[in-house]
N, C-alpha and C positions, 0 to 999 in steps of 0.2 A: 056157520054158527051151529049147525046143525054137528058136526062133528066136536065142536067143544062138549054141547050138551052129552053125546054120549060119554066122551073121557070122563067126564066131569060125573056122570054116571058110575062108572066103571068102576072109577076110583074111591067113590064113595063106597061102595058095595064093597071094598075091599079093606076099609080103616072103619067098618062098625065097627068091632072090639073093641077099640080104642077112644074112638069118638075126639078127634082133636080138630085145630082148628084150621081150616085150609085158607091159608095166606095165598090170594091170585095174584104172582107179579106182572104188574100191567104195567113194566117200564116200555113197553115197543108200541101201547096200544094209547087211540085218543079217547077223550071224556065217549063218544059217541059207541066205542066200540064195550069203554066201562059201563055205560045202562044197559048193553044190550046182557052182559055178562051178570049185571045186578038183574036182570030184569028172568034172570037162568036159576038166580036163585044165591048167586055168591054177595057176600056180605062183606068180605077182608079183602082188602086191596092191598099191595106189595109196592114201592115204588123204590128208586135207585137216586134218582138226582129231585132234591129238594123243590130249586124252582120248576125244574118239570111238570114236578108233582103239582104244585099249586096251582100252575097254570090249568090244568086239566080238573081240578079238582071245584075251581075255584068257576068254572065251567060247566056245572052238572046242577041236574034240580038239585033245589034246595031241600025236598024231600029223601033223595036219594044221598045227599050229606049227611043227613041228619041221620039217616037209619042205616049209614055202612063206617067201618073202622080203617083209617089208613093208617098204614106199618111204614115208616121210613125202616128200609132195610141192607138199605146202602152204607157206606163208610160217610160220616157227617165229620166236614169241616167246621171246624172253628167259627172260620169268617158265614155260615150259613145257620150258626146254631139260633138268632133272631127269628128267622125265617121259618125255622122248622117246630120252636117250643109251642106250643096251642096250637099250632094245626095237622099235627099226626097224636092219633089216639096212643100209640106205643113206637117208641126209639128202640129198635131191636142192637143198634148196634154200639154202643156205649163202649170204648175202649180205653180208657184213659182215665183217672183222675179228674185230670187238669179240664178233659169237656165234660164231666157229670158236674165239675162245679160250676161251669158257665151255663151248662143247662138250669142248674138248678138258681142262677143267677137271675136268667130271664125270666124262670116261671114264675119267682119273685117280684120281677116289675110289671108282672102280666096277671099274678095276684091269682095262679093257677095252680096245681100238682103237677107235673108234668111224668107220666109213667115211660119208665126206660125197662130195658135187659140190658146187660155186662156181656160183652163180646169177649169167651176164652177163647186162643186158641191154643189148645194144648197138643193140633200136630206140630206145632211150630214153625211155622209154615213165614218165611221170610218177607212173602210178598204179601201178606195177611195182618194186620191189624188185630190187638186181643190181648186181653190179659194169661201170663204165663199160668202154671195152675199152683206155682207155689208163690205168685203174687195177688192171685185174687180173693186171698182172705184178707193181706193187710189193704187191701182197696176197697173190699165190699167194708170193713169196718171204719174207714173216713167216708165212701160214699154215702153208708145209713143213718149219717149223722146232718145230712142237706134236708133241711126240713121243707122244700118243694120239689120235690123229686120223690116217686115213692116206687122201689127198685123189683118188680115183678115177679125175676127171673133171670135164667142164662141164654147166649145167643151164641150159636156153636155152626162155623160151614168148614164142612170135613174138606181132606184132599181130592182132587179129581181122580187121581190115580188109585184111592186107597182101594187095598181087597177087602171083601165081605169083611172077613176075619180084622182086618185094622179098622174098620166103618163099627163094628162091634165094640171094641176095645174102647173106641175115640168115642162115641155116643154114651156109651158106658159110666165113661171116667165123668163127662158132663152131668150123667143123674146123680153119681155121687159125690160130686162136687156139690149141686147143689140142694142134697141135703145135709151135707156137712154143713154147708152155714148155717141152715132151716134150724138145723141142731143147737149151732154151737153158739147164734144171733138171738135165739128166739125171734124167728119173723119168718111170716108164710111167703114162699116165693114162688107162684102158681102155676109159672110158664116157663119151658124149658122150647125156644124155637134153633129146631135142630131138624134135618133132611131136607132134603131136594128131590129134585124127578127123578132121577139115577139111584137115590138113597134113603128115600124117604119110608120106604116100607121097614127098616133094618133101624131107622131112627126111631119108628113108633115102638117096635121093639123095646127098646134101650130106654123109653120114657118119657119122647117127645110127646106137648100136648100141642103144638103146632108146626105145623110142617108148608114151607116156604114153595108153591109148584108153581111153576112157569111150561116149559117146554113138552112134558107130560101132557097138559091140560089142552096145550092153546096148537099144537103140530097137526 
């Protein structure tokens, strides 16, 4: 643990400028290993599989619920959207139409908001999930129209492969994506969750206000 606390140091000292928000992805880690983490000082939790998540979560004081944020930031099916509406503070990865309106179905019979991001991927990336980038304007403008859902932001994971130079480009075209709608919507859209371990310095650059660390943090 001792070795988290410094990365988790380290890293901090390196994204003052920017001040964004460091999502801990605790998909490998149990509820016991998340307090010790809350207990470091991290507040945003990261998770991949819905029931996982719950089960772990659902397993921690209730004061440590109460005062930490969980990020679903995994690919959400369909058949788990029940599952996950009210109990993750922000859906990072919204790809689809057809689930921001089942999202915003449930938040309905659940009598909630339920805050998302629109997953672009404009590397194009086959095995990725995301809105193209010349279709996420006719989708942001059916999705701002679901009156329990209220849409934050973009959620953007680069290639593994990509160089500096295309991590630039690809981060890039994300901030101007989204303030072309900020523009062209009238609506503030505050979070832009874009980098990783590998890339997350070069995303804060480009205009990430939250950056997704797993492997950086927790090796």
């Amino acid at each position: 643990m001792d070795k988290v606390f410094e990365n988790y140091e380290k890293i901090k000292a390196q994204i003052v400028p920017y001040n964004p928000t460091i999502v801990a992805v605790t998909k490998y880690f149990d509820e016991n290993q998340i307090i010790k983490y809350y207990e470091m000082g991290f507040r945003d939790f990261g998770e991949n599989r819905v029931k996982d998540a719950l089960k772990k979560i659902d397993k921690l004081p209730e004061k440590i619920r109460k005062d930490s944020h969980f990020h679903l930031i995994g690919h959400l099916q369909t058949n788990k959207v029940k599952l996950a509406v009210g109990n993750f503070d922000l859906i990072h990865s919204v790809d689809s139409v057809k689930l921001a309106k089942e999202i915003n179905e449930e938040a309905k019979r659940k009598g909630i908001i339920q805050k998302i991001l629109l997953q672009v991927n404009n590397a194009r990336e086959d095995q990725k999930s995301g809105f193209s980038p010349e279709e996420i304007k006719t989708a942001f403008k059916e999705i701002i129209k679901y009156g329990a859902i209220r849409v934050c932001g973009l959620m953007n994971m680069a290639p593994i492969d990509a160089t500096d130079e295309e991590l630039h480009h690809l981060f890039g075209n994300i901030k101007q994506i989204n303030d072309v709608l900020q523009s062209e919507f009238g609506v503030e859209l505050k979070q832009i969750s874009m980098g990783m371990s590998r890339d997350f310095k070069i995303a804060l650059e480009e205009g990430a206000t939250m950056i997704r660390l797993g492997r950086i943090l927790f090796e």
